[in-house]
N, C-alpha and C positions, 0 to 999 in steps of 0.2 A: 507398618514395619515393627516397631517396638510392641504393639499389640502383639501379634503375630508370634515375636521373641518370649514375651512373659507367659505365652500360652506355650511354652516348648516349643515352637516352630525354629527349625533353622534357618536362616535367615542369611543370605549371600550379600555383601553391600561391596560393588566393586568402585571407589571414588579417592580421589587425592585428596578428597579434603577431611585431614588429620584431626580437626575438632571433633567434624561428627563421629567420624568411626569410634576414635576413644570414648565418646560420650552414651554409644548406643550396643557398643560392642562386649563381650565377653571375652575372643578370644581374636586376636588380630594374625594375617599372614600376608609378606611382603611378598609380592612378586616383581620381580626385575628382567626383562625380556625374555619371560614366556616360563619361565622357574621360578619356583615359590622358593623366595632366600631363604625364611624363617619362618616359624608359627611360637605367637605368645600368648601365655594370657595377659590380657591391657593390664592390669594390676603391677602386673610383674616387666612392663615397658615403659618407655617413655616418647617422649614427640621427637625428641632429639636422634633418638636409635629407628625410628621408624622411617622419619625422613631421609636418617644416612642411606638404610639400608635401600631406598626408593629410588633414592640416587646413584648408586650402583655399587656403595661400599661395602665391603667385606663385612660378614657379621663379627669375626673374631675381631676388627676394630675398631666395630660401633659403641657408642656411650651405652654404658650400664646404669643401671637400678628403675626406681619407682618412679611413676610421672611428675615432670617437671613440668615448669614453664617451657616457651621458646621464645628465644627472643629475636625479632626481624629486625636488622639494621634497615633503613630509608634514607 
């Protein structure tokens, strides 16, 4: 897959888990039952705006700026 990417291939990764995508991604888009809420580039997102957005929050009231932490309560 990242082979693939750094050869210019596009590269589709459809999966909840928010580590990898950020980690392998250039550009990230949420879809939330069956609509693409948003399209970013990961630079310019964070884990915090992605998950809201996952979850089915508005984008005009999801957390702004550049990747953060997230922190999981247990």
């Amino acid at each position: 897959m990242v082979e693939a990417r750094d050869r210019g291939c596009a590269v589709l990764i459809i999966s909840s888990e928010l580590d990898e995508i950020m980690a392998v991604s250039d550009v990230v888009s949420v879809i939330y039952e069956g609509r693409i809420v948003e399209t970013r580039i990961v630079k310019d997102t964070n884990l915090n705006r992605i998950g809201f957005l996952m979850a089915g929050g508005r984008p005009e009231d999801a957390p702004v700026g550049p990747s953060e932490e997230i922190t999981f309560l247990t």
